[in-house]
Backbone as CSV, one residue per row, in Angstrom:
resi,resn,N_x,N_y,N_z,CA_x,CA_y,CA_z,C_x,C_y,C_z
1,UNK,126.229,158.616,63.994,124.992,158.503,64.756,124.035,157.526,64.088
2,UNK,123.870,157.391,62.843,122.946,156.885,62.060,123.434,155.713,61.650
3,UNK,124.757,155.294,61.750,125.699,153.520,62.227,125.166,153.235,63.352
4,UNK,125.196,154.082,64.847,125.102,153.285,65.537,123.451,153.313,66.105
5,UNK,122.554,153.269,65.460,121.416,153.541,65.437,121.097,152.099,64.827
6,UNK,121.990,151.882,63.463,121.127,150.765,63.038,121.773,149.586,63.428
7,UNK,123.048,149.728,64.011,123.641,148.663,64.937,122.806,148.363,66.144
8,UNK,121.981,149.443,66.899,121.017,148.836,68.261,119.842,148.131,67.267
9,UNK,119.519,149.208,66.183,118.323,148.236,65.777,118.442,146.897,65.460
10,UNK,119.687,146.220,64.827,120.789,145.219,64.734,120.061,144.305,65.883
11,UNK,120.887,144.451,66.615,120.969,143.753,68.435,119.603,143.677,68.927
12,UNK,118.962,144.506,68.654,117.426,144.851,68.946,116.509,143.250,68.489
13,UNK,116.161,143.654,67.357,116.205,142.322,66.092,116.623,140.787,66.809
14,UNK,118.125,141.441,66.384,118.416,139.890,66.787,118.009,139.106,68.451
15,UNK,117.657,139.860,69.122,117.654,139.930,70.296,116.254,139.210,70.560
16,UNK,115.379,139.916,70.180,113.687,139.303,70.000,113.893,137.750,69.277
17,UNK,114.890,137.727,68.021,114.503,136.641,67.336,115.326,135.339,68.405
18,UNK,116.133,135.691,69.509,116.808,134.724,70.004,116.018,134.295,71.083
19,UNK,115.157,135.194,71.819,113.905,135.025,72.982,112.850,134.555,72.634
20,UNK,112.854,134.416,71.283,111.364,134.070,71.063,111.717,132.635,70.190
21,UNK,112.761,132.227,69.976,112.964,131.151,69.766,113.509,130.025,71.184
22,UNK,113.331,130.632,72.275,113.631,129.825,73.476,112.047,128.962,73.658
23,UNK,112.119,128.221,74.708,111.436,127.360,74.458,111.065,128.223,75.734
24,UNK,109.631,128.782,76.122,109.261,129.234,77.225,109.088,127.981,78.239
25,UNK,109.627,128.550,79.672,109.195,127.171,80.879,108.313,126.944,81.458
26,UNK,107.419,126.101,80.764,105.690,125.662,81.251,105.770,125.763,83.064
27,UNK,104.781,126.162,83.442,104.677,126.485,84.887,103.666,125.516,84.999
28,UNK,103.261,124.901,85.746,102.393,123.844,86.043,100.949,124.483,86.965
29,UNK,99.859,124.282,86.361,99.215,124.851,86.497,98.303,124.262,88.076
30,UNK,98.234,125.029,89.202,97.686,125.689,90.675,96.449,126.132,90.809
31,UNK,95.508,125.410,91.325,94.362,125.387,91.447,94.171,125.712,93.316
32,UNK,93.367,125.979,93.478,93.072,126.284,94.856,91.197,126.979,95.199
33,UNK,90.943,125.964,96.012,89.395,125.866,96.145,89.163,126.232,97.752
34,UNK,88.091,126.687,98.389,87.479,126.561,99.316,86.244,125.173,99.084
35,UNK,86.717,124.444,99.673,85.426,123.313,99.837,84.587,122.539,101.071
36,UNK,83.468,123.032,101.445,82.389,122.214,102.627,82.607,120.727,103.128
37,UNK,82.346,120.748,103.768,82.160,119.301,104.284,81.231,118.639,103.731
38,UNK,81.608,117.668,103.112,80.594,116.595,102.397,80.066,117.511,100.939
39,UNK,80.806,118.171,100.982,80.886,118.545,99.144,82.265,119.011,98.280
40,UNK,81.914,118.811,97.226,82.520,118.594,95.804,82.676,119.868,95.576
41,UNK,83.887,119.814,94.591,84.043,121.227,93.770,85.306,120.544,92.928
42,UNK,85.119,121.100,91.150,85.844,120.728,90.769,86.654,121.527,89.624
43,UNK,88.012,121.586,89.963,89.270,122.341,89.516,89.300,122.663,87.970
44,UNK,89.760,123.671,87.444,90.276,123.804,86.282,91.087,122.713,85.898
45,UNK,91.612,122.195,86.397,92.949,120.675,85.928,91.990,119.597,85.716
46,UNK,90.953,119.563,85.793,90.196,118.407,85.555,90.042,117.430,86.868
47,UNK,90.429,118.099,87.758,90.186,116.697,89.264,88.922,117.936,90.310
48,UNK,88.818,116.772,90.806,87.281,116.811,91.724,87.669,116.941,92.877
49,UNK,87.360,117.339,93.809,87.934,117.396,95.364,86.196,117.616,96.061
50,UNK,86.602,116.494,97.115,85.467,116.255,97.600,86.115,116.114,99.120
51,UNK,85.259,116.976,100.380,85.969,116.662,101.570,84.764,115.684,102.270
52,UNK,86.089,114.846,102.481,84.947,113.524,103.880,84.683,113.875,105.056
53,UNK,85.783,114.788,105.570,85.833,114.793,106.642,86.775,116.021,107.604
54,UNK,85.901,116.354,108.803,87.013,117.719,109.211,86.782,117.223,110.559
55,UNK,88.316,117.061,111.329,88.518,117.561,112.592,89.165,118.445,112.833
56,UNK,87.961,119.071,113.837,89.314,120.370,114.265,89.234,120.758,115.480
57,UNK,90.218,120.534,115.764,91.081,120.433,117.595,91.727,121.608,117.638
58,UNK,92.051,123.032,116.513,92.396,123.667,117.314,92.209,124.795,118.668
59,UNK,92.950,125.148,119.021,93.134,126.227,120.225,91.903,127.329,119.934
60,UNK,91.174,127.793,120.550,90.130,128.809,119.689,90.461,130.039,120.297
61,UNK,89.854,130.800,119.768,90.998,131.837,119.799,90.324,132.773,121.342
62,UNK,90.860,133.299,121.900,90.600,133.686,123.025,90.740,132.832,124.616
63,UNK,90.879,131.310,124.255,91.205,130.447,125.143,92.706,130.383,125.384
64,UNK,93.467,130.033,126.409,94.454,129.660,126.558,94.306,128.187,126.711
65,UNK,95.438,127.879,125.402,95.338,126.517,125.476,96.966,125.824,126.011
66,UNK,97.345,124.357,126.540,98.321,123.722,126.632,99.142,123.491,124.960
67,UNK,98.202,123.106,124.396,98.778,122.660,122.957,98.044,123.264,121.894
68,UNK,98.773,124.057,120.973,98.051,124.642,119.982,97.109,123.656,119.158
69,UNK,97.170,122.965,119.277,95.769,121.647,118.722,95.957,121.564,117.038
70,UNK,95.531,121.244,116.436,95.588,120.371,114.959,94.339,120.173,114.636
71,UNK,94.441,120.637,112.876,92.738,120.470,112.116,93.398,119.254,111.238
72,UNK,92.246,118.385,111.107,92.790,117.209,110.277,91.363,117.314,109.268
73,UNK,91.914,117.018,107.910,91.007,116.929,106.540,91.416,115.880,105.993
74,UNK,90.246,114.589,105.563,90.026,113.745,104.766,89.216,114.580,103.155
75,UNK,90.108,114.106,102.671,89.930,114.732,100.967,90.291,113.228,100.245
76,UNK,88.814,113.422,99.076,88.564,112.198,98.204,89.366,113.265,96.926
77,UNK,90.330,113.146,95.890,90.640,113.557,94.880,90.339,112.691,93.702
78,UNK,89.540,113.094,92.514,89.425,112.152,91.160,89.412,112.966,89.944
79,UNK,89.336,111.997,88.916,89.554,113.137,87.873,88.012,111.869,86.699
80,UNK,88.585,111.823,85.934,87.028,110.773,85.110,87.609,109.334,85.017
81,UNK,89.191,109.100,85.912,89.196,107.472,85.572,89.584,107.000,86.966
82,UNK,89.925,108.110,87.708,90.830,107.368,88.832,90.700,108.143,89.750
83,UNK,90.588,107.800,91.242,90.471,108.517,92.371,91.008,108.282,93.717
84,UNK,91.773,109.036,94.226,92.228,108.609,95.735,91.970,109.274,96.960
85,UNK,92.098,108.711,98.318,92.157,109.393,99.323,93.499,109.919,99.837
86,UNK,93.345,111.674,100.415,94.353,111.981,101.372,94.080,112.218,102.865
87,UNK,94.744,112.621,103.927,94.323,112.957,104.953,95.986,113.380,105.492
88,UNK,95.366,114.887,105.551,96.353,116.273,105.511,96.094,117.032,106.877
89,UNK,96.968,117.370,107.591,96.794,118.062,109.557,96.950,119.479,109.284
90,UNK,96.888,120.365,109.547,97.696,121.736,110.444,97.525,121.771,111.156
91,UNK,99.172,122.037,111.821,98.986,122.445,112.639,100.052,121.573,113.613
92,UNK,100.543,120.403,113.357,100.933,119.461,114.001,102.787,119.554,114.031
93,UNK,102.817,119.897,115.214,103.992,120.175,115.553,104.789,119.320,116.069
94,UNK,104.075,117.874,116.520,104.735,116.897,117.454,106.157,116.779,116.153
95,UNK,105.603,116.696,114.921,106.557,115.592,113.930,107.148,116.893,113.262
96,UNK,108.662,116.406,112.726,109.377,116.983,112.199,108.508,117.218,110.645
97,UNK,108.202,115.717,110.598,107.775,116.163,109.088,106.421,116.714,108.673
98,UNK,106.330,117.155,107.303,104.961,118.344,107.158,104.007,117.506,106.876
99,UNK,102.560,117.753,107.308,101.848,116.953,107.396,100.967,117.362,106.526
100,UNK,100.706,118.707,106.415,99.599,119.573,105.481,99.834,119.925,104.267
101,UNK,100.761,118.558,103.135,100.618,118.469,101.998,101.299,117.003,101.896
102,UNK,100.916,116.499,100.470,101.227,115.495,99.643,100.758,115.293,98.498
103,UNK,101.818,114.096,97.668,101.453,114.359,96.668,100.380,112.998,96.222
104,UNK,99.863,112.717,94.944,99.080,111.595,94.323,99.047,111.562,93.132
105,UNK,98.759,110.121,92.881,98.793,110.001,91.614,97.245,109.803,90.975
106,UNK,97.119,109.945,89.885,95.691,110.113,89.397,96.074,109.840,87.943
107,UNK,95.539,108.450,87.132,95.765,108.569,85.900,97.098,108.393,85.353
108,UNK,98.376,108.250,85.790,100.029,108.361,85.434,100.234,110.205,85.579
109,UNK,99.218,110.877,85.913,99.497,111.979,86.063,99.644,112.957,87.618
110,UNK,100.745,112.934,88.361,101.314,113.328,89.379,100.589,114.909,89.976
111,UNK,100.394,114.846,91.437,99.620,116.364,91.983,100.130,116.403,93.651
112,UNK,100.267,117.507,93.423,100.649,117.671,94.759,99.389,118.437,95.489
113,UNK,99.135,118.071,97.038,98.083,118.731,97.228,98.315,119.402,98.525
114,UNK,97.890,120.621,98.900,98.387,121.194,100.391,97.185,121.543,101.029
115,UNK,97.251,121.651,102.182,95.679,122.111,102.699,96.647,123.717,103.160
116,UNK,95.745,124.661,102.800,96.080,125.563,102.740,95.411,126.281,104.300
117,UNK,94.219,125.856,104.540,93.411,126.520,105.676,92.537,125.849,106.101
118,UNK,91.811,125.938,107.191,90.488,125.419,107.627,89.406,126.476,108.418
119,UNK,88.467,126.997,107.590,87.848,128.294,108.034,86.586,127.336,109.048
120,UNK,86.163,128.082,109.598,86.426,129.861,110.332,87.809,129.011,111.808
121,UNK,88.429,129.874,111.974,89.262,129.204,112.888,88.427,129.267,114.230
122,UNK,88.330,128.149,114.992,88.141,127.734,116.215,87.469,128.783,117.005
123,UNK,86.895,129.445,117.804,86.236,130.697,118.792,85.327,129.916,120.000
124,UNK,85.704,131.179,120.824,84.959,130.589,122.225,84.096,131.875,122.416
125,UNK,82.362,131.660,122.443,81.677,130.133,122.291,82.105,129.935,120.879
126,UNK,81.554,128.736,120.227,81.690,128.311,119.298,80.975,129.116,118.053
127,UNK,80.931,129.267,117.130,79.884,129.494,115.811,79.217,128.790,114.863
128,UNK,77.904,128.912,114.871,77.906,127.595,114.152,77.590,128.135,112.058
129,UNK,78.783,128.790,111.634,79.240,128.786,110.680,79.790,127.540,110.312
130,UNK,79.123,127.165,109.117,79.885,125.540,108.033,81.279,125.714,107.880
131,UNK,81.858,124.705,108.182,83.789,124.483,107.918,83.859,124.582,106.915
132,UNK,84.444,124.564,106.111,85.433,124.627,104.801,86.866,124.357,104.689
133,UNK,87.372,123.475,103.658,88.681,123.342,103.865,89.209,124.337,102.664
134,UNK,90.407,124.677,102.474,90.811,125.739,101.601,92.300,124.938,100.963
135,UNK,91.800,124.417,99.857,92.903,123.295,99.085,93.529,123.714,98.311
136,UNK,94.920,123.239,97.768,95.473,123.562,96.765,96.168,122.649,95.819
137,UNK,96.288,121.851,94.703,96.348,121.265,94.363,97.165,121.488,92.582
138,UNK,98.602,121.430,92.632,99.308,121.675,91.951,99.750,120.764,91.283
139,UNK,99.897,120.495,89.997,100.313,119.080,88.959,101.731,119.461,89.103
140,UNK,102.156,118.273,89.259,103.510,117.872,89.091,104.253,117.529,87.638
């Protein structure tokens, strides 16, 4: 009993010293903001997100619509040397391909960015609650 006791403690041991000599796999660090129209907010990763611009065409809710309609966001992204524009849809079904993310470069340093939402969704009558886009912005 007292062999195979210090044989688990054995395996035990060795076991920690083989996991903790692995090289853990950096996860890339995911930021995600709610941001206004015509304002700034800026990420733990060091980049700035600033929205230019919101259309939003969709369906509101209680209407019957022909085409579920599409929100389109112009987003300025920078960080302290370098800055670009995106312009990201939901919603857009005509195209196979996804429209409500991409990636950029900033600095030699790679980000992917998704539009995650566009609040308050669409209503009939209208509300006049401020848009917000709801971003996410993941380093590559």
């Amino acid at each position: 009993m007292l062999e195979s006791i210090k044989q688990l403690s054995g395996f035990l041991i060795v076991g920690i010293l083989v996991f903790s000599a692995c090289k853990s796999s950096e996860t890339n660090p995911s930021d995600s903001i709610s941001v206004g129209l015509h304002q700034s907010a800026r990420l733990g990763s060091g980049i700035a997100v600033r929205v230019d611009s919101i259309q939003d065409g969709r369906c509101p809710t209680g209407v019957n619509c022909i085409w579920a309609g599409e929100a389109k966001v112009k987003l300025l992204l920078s960080n302290d040397k370098d800055s670009g524009t995106v312009r990201l849809t939901l919603g857009a079904g005509l195209n196979s391909k996804r429209l409500d993310s991409t990636n950029i470069t900033l600095t030699n340093s790679a980000y992917k960015v998704i539009l995650r939402g566009v609040n308050p969704y669409p209503t009939s009558p209208a509300t006049n609650e401020p848009q917000v886009a709801v971003v996410q912005v993941t380093k590559i």
